[in-house]
C-alpha positions in Angstrom: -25.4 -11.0 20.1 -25.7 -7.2 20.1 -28.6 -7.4 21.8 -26.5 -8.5 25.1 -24.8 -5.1 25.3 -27.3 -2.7 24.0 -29.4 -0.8 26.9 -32.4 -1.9 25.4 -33.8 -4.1 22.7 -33.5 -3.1 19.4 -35.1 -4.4 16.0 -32.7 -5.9 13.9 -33.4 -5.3 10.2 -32.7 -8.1 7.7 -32.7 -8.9 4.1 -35.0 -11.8 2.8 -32.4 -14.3 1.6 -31.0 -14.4 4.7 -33.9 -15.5 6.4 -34.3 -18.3 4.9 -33.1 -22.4 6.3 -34.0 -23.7 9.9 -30.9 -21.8 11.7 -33.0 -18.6 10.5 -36.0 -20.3 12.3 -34.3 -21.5 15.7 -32.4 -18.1 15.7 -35.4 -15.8 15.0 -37.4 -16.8 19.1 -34.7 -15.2 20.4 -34.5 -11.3 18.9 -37.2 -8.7 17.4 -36.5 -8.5 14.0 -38.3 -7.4 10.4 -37.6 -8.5 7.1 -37.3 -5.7 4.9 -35.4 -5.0 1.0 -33.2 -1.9 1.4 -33.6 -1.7 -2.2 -37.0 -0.6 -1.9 -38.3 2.9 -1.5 -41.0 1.9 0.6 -38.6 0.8 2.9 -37.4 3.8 3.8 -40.7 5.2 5.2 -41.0 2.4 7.0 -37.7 2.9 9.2 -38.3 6.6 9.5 -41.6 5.5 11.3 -40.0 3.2 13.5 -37.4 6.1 14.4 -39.7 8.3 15.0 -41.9 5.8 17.6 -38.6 5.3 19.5 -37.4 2.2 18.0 -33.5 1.3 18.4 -32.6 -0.4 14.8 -30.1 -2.8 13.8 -29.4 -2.4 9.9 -26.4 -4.1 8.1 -25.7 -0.9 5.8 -24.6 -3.4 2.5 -27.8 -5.0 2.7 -27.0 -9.0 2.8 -24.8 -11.1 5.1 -21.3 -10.0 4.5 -19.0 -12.6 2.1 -15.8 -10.0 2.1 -13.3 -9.0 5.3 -13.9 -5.7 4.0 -16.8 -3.5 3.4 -19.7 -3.9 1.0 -22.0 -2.0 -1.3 -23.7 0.8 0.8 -27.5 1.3 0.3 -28.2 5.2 0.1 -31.3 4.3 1.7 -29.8 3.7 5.3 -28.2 6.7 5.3 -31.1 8.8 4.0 -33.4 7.2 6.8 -30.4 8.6 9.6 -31.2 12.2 7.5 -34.9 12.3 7.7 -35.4 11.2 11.0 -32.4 13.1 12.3 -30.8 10.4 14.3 -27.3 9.1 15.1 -25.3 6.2 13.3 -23.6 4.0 16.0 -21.0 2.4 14.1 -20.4 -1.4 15.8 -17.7 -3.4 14.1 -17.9 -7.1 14.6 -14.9 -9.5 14.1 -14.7 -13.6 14.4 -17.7 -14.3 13.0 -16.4 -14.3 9.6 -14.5 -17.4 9.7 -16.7 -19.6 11.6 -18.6 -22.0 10.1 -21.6 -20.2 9.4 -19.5 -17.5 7.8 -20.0 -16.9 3.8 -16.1 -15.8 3.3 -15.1 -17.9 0.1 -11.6 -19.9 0.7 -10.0 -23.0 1.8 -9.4 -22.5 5.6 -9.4 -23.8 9.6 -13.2 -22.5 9.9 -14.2 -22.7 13.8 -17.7 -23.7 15.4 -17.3 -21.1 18.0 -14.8 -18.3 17.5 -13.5 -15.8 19.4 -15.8 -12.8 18.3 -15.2 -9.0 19.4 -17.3 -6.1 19.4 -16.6 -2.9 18.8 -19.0 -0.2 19.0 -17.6 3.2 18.1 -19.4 7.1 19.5 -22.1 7.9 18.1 -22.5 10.4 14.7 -24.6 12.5 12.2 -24.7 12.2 8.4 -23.4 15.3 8.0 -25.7 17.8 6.2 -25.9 17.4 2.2 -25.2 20.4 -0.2 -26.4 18.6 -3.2 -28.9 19.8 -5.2 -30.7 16.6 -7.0 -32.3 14.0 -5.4 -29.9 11.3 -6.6 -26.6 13.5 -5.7 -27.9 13.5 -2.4 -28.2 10.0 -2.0 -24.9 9.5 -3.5 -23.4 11.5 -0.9 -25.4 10.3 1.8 -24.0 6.6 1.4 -20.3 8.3 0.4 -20.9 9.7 3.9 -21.9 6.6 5.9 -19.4 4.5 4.0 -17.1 7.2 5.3 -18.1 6.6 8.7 -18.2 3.4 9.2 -14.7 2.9 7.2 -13.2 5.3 9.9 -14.8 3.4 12.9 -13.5 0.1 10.9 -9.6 1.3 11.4 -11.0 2.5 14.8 -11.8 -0.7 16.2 -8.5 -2.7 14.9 -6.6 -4.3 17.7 -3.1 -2.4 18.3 -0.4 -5.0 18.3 3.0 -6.0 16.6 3.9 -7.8 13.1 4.5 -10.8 14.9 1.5 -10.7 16.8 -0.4 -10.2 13.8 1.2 -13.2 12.3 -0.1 -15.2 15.5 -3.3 -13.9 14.8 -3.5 -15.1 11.4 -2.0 -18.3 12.2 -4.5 -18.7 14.6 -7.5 -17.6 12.7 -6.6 -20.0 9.0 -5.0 -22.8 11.1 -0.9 -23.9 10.6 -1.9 -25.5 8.1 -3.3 -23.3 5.7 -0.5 -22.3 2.7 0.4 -18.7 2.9 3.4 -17.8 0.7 5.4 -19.1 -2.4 8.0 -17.7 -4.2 10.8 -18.2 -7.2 12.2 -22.0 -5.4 9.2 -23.5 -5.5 7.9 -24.5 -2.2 4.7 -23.2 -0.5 5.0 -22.3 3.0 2.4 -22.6 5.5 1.4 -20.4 8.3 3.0 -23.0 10.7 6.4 -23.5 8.5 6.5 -19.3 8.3 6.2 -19.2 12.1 8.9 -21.4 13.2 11.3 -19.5 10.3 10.0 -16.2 12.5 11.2 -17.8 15.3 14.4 -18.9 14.5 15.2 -15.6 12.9 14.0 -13.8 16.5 16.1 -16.1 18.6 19.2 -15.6 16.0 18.5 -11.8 15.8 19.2 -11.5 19.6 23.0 -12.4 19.5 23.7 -10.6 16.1 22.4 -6.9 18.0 21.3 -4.8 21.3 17.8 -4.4 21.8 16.0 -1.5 19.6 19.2 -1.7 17.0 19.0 -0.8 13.4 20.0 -4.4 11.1 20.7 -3.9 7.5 18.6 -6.5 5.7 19.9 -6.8 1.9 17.7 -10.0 0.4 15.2 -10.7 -2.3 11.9 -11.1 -2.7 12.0 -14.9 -0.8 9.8 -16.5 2.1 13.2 -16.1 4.0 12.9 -12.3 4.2 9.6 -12.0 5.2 10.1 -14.6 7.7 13.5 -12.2 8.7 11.6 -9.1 8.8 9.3 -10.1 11.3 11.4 -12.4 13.2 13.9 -9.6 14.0 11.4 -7.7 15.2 9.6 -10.4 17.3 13.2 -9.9 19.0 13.5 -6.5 19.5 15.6 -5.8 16.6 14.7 -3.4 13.8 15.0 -4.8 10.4 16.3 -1.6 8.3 15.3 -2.4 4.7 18.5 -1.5 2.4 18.0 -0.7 -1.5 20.7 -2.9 -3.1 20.1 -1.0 -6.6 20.4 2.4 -5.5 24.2 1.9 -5.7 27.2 1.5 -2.9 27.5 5.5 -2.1 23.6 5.7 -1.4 23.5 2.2 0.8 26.8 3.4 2.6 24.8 6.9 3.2 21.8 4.7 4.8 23.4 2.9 6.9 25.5 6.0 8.4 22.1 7.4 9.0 20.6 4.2 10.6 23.2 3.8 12.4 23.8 0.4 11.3 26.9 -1.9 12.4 25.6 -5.4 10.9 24.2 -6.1 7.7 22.4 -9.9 6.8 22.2 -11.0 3.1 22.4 -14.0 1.5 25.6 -15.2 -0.6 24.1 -17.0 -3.6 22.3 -13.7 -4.0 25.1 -11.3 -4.0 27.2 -14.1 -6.1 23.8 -14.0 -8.5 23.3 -9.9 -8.7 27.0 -9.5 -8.4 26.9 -7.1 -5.8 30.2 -7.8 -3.7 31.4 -4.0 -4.9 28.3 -3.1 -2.5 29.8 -5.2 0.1 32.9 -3.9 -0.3 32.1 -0.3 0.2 30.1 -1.2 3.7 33.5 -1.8 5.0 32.5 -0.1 8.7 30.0 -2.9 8.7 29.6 -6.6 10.2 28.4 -8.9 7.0 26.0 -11.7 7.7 25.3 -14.8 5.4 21.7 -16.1 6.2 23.7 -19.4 4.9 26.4 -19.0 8.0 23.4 -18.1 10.4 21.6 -21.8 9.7 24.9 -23.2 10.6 24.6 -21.2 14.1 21.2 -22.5 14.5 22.3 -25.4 17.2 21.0 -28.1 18.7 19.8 -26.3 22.0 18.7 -23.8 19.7 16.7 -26.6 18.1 15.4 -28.4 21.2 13.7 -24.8 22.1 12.2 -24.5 19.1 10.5 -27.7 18.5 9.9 -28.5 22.4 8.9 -24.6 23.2 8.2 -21.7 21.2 6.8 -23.7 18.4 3.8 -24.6 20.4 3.9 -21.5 22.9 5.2 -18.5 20.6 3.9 -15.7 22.4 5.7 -16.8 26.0 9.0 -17.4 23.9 9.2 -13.9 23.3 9.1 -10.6 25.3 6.7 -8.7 24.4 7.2 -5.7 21.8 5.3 -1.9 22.2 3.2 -1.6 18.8 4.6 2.4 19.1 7.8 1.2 18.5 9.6 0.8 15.1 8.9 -2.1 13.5 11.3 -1.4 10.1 13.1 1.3 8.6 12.7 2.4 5.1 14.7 4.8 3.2 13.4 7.2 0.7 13.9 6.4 -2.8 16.1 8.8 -4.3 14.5 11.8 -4.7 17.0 13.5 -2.5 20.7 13.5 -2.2 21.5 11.6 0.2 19.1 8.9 1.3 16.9 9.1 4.9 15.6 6.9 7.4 12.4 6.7 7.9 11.1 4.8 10.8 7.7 3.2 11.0 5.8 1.8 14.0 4.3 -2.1 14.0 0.8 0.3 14.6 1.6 2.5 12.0 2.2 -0.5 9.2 -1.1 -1.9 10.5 -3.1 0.7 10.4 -2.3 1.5 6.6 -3.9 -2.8 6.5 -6.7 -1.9 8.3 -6.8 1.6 6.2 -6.8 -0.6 3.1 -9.2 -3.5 3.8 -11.6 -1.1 4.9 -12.0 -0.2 1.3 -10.5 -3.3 -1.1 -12.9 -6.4 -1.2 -10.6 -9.7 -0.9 -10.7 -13.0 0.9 -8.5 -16.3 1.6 -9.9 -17.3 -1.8 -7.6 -14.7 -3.5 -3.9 -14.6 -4.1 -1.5 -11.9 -4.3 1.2 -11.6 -7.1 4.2 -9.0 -5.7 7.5 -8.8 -8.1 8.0 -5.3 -6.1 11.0 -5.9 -3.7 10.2 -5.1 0.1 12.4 -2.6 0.6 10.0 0.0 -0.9 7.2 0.7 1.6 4.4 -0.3 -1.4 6.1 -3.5 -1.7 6.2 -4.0 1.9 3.1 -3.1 3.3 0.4 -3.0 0.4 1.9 -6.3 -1.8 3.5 -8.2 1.3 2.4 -8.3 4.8 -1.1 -7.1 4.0 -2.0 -10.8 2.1 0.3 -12.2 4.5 -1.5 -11.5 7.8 -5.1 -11.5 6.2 -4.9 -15.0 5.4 -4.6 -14.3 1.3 -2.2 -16.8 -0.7 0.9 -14.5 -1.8 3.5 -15.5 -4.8 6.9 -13.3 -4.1 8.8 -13.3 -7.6 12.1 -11.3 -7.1 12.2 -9.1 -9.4 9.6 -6.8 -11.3 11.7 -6.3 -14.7 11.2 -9.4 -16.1 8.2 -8.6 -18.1 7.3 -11.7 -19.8 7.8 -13.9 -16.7 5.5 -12.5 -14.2 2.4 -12.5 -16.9 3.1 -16.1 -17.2 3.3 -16.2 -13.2 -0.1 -14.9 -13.1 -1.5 -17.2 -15.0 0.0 -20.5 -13.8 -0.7 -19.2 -10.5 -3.7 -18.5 -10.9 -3.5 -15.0 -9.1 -6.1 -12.6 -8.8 -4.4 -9.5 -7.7 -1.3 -7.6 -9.8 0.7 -4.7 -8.0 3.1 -2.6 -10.1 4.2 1.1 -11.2 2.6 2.7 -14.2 6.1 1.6 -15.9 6.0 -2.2 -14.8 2.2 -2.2 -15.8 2.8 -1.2 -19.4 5.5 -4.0 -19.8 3.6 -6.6 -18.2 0.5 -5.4 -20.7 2.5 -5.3 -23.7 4.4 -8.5 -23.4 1.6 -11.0 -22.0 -0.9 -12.8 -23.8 -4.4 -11.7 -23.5 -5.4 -14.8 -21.2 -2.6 -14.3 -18.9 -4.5 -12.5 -16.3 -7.6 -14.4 -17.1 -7.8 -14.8 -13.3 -7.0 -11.2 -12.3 -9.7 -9.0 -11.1 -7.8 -5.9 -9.3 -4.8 -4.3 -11.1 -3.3 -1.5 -8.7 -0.8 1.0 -9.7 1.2 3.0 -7.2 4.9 4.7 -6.5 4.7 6.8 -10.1 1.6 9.0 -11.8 -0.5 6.3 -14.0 0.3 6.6 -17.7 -3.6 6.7 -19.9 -2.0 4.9 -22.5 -1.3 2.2 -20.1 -4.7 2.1 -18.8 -6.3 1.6 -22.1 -4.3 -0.8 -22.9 -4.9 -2.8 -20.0 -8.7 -2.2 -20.5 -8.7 -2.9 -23.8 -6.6 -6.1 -24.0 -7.5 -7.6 -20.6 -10.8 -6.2 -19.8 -9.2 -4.4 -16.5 -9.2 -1.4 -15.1 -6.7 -0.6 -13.3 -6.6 1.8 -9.7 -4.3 4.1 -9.3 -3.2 4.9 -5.6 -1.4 7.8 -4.0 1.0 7.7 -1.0 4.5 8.4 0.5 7.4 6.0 2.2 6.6 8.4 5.2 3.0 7.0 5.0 3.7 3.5 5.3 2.8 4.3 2.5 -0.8 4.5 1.2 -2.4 7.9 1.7 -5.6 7.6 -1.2 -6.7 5.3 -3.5 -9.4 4.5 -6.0 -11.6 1.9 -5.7 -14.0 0.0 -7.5 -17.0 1.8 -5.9 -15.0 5.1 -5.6 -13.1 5.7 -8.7 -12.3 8.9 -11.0 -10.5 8.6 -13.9 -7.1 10.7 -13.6 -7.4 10.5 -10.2 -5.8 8.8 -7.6 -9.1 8.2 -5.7 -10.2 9.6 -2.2 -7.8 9.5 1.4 -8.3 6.4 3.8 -10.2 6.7 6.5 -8.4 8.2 9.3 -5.9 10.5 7.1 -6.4 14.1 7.9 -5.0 16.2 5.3 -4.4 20.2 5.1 -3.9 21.7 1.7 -1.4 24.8 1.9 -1.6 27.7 -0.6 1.6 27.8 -2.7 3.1 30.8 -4.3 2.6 31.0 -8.0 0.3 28.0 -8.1 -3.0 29.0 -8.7 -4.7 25.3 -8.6 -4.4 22.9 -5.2 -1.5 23.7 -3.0 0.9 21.7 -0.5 -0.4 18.3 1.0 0.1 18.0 4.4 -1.4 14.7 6.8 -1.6 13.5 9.4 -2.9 9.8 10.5 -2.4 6.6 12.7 0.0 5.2 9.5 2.3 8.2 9.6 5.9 7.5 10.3 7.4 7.8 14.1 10.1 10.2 12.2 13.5 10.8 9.9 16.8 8.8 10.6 19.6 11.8 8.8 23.0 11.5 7.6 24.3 14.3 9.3 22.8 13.0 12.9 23.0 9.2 12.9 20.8 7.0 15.0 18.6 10.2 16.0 14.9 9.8 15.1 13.4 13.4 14.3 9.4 13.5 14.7 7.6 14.7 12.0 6.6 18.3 11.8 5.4 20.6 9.3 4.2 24.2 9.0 1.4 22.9 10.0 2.2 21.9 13.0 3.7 18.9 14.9 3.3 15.8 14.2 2.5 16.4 10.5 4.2 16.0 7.6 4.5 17.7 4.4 4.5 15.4 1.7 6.2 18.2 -1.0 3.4 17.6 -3.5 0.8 19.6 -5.0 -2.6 18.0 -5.3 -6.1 19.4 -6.2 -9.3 17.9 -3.8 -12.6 17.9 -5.8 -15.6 18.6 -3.9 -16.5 14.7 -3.9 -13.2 14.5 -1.7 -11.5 12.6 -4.9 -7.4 13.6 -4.9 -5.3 15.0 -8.0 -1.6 15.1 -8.2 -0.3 18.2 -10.2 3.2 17.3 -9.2 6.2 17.8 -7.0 6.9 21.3 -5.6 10.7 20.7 -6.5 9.7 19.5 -9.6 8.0 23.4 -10.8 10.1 25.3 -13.4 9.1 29.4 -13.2 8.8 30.7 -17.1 8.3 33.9 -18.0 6.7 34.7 -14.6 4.4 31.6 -14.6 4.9 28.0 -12.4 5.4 25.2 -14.7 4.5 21.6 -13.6 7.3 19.0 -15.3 4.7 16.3 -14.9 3.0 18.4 -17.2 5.8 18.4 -19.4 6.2 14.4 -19.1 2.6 13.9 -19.7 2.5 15.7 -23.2 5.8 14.0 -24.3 4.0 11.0 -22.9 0.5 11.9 -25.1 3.0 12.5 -28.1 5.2 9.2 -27.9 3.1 6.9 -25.7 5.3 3.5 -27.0 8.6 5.1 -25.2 9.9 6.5 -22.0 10.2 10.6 -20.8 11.6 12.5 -18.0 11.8 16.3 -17.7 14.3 18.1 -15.3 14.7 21.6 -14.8 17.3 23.4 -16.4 19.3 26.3 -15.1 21.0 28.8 -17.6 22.8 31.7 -16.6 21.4 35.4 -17.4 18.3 33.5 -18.9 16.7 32.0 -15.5 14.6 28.6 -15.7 14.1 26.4 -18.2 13.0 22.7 -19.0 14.7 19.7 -20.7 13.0 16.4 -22.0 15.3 13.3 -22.1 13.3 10.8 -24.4 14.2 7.5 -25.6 12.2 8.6 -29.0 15.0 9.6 -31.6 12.3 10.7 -33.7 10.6 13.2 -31.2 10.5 16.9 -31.7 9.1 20.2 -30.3 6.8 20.1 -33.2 5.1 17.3 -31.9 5.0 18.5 -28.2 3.2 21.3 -29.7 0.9 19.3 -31.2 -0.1 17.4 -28.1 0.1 19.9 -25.8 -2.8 21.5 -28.0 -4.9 18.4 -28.2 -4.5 17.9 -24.4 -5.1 21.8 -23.9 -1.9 22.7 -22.2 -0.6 25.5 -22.1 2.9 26.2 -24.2 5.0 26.9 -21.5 4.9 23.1 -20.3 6.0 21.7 -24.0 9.6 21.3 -23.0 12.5 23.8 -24.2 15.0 21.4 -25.1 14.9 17.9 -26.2 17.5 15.3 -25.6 17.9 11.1 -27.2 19.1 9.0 -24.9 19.3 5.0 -25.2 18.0 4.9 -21.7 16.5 6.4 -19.0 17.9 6.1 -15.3 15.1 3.8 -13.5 15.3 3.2 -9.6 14.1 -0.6 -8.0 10.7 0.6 -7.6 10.2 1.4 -11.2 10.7 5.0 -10.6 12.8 7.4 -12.9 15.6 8.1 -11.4 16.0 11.9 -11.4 19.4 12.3 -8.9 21.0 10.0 -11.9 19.0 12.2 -14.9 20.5 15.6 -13.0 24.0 14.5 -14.0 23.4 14.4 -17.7 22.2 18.0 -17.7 24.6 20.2 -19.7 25.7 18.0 -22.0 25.2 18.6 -25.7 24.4 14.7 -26.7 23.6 13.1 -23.2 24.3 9.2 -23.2 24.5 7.1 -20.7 27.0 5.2 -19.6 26.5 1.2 -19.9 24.5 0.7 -16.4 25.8 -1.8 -13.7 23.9 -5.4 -13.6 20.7 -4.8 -12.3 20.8 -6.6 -8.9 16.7 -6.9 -9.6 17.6 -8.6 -12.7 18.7 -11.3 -11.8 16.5 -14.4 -10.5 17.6 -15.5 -7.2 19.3 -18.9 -6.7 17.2 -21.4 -5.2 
């Protein structure tokens, strides 16, 4: 098939199990081709001669017919043949072919005799020179490179288009029939059900708002919201995620920001989570039921539907700019007062495409996601990216209910489990060794990784779990570790496609500021004190950047380290003092119970730090102790300590620090009796 658009013939190199059956025979009259092991040393002399004499080659870099959506193993030896006969890498991205029925991807699907196939073929590029020393370092980073490469041409070559579209596409690709998405009532949708929820939801959406307006969506973790989030925008309408556990001050601060007049959630789920003193303080906006808005859903409504849009979605609907928003997300709680931050349909799909480059899974896999949507890692990462690649999803509403979701897992049979470090270390404690028998990728994003919780989880279930990096602002994924690409205490290396400057930062003598830049940054900020107006993003960098706040360390194999927070430094006796660094030897000291750190201000004295623990027994001592054993210096083992039952947590499992800040000068902190969690609460079916 290449061989149709290439100026002239080339040799297509292939591995010897795949030339084998009579399709190989029939196939192999009609292209120049030799059988060769890239495993082989010899091999590579042998494709350095045929450079050399002129020869255009075909090589499939993971050395076998592909059986993932996403990249392979890389052989070093294709890369090292591009080095030594100092010729370019053409990077040509082929998509279709996977799901036919000659394709090897593993899962229960609509596979098509002739599918539509596109190819890509990106510029031309040099493996970029080695500064290795050993022979087997430079072969390491010879394939690092090409995998590099051809990860980068990989998000390249994706097709720009909206959430909905992308739904058609899936729908298209694994057939209506194929079941996508289950959650807590029981029922597993299919792609066809999921699409005519989408479309009721877009025609609905159209009388409950103008065109490009902000609409609060307040729901669980349910098939409903998913179909809700991309049916609104299908319309036109911009789904604006809202936190319903940050509190009714922070959600009435959102929606000011947003500039948001109508807000749709479900009764039984505010009756459930008891959240009508949240209602009640959105008083300036319109309140939707989803249970009044199926009573709306008339008979003409019906008629067009089942007689039209079900069978012809993409004429039903005008059709939406991929630049434009496609949700809003606000940030988690970090700051005072909570901002708007407005992602593009491109944007969302980029940080897919940014992540299958690099994470092996197929329709045989299924996703388990207890982290609600309204957090960008929920969203993108556990939600829409199974959703529109074809991979079963189970949506369980809430993440705190630590023995429940192990036993999810293993009913379920899922083979994927997202979480924070926190939720991790619950699930691991609480479940039964055989509970992720099924599991084969842990990820843990949204908070640093806790060691103790990765031994435990490699001890006890044999997993090893990959820590991630990213931002809301990043839809959110910036790095991550991978199962080829993984350092421990790392957070792995950036996606392909992220451009990244480290700023120098006073006082700090290792990393300095992150700033990026990539196709999955956000279109900009919505702010309280200018409602509805979107501010680009722009750093000192420049325009269109944007300064993530955190510190981080870059290795010379490109693998990311997050020191901390630049508001979370304390300067002590002349020195910058990271309170991660404080948390992590509290954490190395009393690894069974929770830790925050906050920086304390006391007059005539400057700076100083304070550990909130919910270990009565912990003292300095044992700081001490730790922070020895872990090599730390003294200034990080924390000044004060203070018990506390509990610590403030937010929905996405972070530690609530705005919450934490209001404790501070008290002699014996305690906190108040917290409000029902409304993630606590299973949702009604």
């Amino acid at each position: 098939m290449l061989g149709l658009f290439l100026p002239r013939r080339p040799i297509v190199i292939l591995a010897p199990e795949d030339v084998q059956g009579g399709l190989y025979r029939f196939l192999s009259y009609f292209f120049v081709h030799r059988v060769l092991d890239l495993s082989e040393p010899a091999t590579v002399k042998i494709l350095v001669r045929l450079l050399a004499a002129g020869e255009l080659l075909v090589v499939f870099p993971q050395g076998r017919v592909t059986t993932t959506a996403s990249a392979m193993k890389f052989y070093p030896s294709v890369a090292v043949v591009a080095l030594h006969a100092a010729v370019s890498v053409i990077p040509c991205t082929l998509s279709g072919l996977l799901y036919s029925t000659h394709g090897l991807v593993p899962g229960h699907f609509a596979r098509r005799r002739f599918p539509q196939v596109t190819i890509r073929i990106d510029a031309a590029a040099r493996i970029p020179a080695l500064r290795s020393t050993s022979t087997r370092a430079k072969r390491r980073d010879a394939a690092d490179s090409l995998e590099a490469l051809m990860s980068a041409a990989a998000v390249r070559a994706r097709e720009r288009h909206t959430l909905f579209e992308g739904l058609l596409q899936a729908t298209s690709t694994f057939g209506r029939a194929h079941a996508i998405v289950e959650d807590v009532r029981g029922k597993c949708e299919t792609y066809g059900e999921l699409l005519r929820a989408t479309l009721a939801f877009s025609r609905l959406g159209r009388r409950l708002a103008a065109c490009d307006e902000n609409v609060g969506v307040m729901m669980p973790n349910l098939s409903t919201t998913v179909a809700m989030l991309i049916g609104l925008g299908a319309a036109r309408r911009v789904p604006a995620m809202l936190n319903y556990t940050s509190g009714a001050e922070a959600l009435r601060s959102a929606c000011v920001a947003a500039k948001i007049r109508t807000v749709i959630t479900s009764r039984k789920f505010v009756e459930a989570a008891r959240l009508y003193p949240v209602l009640d303080a959105l008083s300036d906006q319109r309140i939707v039921f989803v249970e009044d808005l199926k009573q709306q859903f008339g008979l003409r409504d019906k008629l067009w539907l089942l007689g039209w849009a079900r069978w012809h979605p993409r004429s039903a609907l005008e059709r939406a700019d991929p630049a434009s928003t496609a949700v809003v997300l606000f940030t988690s709680g970090s700051e005072a007062r909570p901002k708007g931050v407005a992602l593009s349909h491109d944007a969302v799909l980029a940080n897919i495409a940014q992540m299958r480059a690099l994470i092996d899974f197929s329709p045989a896999d299924k996703f388990l996601n207890a982290l609600p949507m309204f957090h960008s890692y929920g969203m993108t990462a556990c939600t829409l990216m199974p959703l529109l690649c074809g991979v079963g999803l189970y949506l369980y509403t809430s993440p705190l209910r630590y023995r429940v979701i192990p036993e999810i897992a293993y009913r379920r049979d899922c083979t994927f489990v997202f979480g924070t470090s926190t939720f991790l270390g619950k699930y691991g404690r609480e479940a039964d060794p055989l509970d992720f028998y099924r599991v084969r990728t842990v990820i843990s994003g949204a908070e640093k990784l806790n060691p103790e919780v990765a031994v435990l989880w490699h001890e006890k279930f044999g997993l090893r779990i990959l820590e991630g990096y990213g931002a809301t602002e990043c839809a959110p994924v910036l790095a991550l570790n991978t199962p080829r690409a993984y350092r421990l205490h790392a957070v792995g290396r950036f996606l392909p496609g992220v451009e990244y400057r480290v700023e120098p930062v006073e006082g700090i003598s290792r990393g300095g500021c992150l700033h990026v830049r990539g196709p999955n940054l956000m279109r900009g900020y919505f702010l309280y004190d200018d409602p509805g107006v979107l501010h680009p993003p722009r750093s000192s960098v420049g325009h269109g950047w944007y300064d993530t706040g955190d510190v981080i360390d870059v290795d010379r194999d490109g693998f990311v380290t997050v020191i901390g927070r630049i508001k979370r430094f304390a300067k002590i006796a002349g020195e910058m003092v990271a309170l991660d660094a404080v948390e992590r030897i509290a954490q190395h000291a009393s690894p069974d119970h929770r830790h925050a750190a906050a920086l304390e201000i006391i007059p005539g004295s400057g700076e100083s730090t304070v550990l909130f623990t919910t270990d009565p027994a912990l003292s300095r001592g044992a700081l001490q102790r730790s922070a020895k054993i872990l090599g730390s210096q003294d200034l990080a083992v924390a000044r004060r300590i203070e018990h506390v039952a509990e610590l403030p947590m937010l929905g996405s499992g972070k530690t609530d620090y705005v919450a934490l800040r209001t404790l501070m000068g008290k002699a014996r902190p305690r906190l108040v009796e917290p409000a029902p969690d409304a993630l606590n609460h299973a949702t009604p079916r």
